[in-house]
N, C-alpha and C positions, 0 to 999 in steps of 0.2 A: 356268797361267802365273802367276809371282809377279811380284807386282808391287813394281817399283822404288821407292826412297825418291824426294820430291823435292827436288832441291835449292832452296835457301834464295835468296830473291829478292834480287839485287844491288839497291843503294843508289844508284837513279838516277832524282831528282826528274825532268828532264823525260820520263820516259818512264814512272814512277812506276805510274800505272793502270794502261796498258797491259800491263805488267810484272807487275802482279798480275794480269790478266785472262789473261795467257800461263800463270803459275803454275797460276791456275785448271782453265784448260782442261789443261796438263799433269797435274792433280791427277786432274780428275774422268776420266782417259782412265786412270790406273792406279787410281783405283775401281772404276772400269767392269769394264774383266780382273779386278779381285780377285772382285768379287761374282758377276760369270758363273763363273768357277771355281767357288765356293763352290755356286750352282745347280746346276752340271754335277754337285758332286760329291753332291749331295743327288738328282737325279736317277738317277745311276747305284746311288743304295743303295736307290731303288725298284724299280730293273729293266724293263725294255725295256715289259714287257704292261701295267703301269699307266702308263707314260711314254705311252704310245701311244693310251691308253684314252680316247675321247670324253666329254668333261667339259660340255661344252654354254659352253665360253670362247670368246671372238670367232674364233681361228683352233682350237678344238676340244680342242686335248691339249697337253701338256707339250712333244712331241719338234716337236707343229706352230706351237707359240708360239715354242720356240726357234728352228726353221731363219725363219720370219719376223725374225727379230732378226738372224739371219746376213746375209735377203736385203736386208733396209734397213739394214743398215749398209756393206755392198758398194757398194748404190746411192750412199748419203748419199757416202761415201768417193769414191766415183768421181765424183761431181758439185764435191767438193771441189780433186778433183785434177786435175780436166778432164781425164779419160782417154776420154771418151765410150764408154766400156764398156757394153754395152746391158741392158736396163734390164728385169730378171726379171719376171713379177706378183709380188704381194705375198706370196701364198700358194702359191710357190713351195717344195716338198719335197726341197731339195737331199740330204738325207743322211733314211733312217727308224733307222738306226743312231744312236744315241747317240754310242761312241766315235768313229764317222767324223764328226759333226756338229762334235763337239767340237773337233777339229783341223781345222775349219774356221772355229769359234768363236776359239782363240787364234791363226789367222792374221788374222785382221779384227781382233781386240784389240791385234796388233802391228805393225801395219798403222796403227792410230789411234793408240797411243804412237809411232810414227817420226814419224806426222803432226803432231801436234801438239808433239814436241821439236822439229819445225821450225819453230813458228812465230816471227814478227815481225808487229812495229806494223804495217808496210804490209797484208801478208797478212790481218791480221785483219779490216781494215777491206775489203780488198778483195773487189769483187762474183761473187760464185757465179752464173752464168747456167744455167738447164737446164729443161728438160719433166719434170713429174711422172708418174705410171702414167696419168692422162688425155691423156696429149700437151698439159696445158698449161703456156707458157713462165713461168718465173720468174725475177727477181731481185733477190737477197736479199746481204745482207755473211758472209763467212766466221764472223766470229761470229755471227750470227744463227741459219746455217748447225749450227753446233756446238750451241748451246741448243740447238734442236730435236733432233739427234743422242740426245745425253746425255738431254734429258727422253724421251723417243720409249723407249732402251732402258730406262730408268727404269717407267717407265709399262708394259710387257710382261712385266721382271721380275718388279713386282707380281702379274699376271698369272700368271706361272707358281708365284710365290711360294705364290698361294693355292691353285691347283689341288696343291701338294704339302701344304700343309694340308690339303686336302681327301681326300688317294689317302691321307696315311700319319699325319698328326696332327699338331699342334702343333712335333712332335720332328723330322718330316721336315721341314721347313724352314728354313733357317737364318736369323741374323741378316742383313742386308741394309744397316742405317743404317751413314751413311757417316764416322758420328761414329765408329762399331766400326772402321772402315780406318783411319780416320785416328790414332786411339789405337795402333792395333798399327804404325801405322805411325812411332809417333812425332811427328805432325802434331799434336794436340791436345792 
């Protein structure tokens, strides 16, 4: 999935922060799809048997770190949208396929750009209610909500970032910093 430029923040003091915080979160949601792309596509030039291969990482391999990121951002997403959609384990093996993972990876990527081109002031500040994988209840603000999102896939990409260092070298893995999106993107 490529990701969209974004557009340029209108010029409206009262609502001025918020307005960057929306930009933001629009920003880091077409980061997000650029560098999973980027992953995916550095995965697929390793090939299925080292994608797969038990690396001794908290969820084990490449293909298991990634369907993890598919299934907490479905969750995070459905908690955001109050679909009460139920709520997979963590380490959940939706796809051992790569190419099928993938296209489940850019329907959750596009799934969080709709989400967040929708956002407003109210919504952001408005409370997310839900039970985590323990059945216990929380409530947190839509932004709150989102940080955790974005660092959470932040934090796993690394994860897999290193494990392709590990399977193929320094060469298999690509850049990641967001300073690199945002240059190509024209942002910086």
């Amino acid at each position: 999935m490529s990701a969209s430029p974004i557009a340029p923040l209108p010029d409206d003091p009262a609502t001025g922060v918020a307005m960057r915080a929306i930009a933001s979160y629009q920003q880091l949601a077409a980061y997000n799809a650029w560098a999973n792309a980027r992953l995916y596509d550095a995965a697929a030039a390793l090939g299925p048997e080292l994608c797969a291969k038990p690396m001794g990482a908290f969820f084990g391999s490449v293909i298991a770190t990634l369907n993890h990121l598919v299934v907490t951002d479905r969750i995070w997403l459905s908690r955001l949208e109050a679909s009460g959609a139920p709520q997979p384990a963590l380490d959940t093996m939706l796809e051992t396929d790569l190419a099928a993972l993938r296209a489940l990876r850019w329907a959750e990527d596009a799934r969080l750009l709709a989400f967040t081109r929708h956002l407003d002031v109210a919504r952001l500040a408005a409370p997310v209610v839900y039970a985590n994988s323990s059945g216990r209840g929380f409530s947190q603000s839509c932004a709150s909500a989102l940080d955790h999102l974005f660092n959470h896939e932040t934090h796993h990409r690394g994860q897999v970032h290193t494990l392709l260092t590990q399977l193929g070298g320094r060469a298999a893995a690509p850049s990641l910093d967001l300073v690199a999106f945002q240059r190509e993107q024209g942002l910086a």
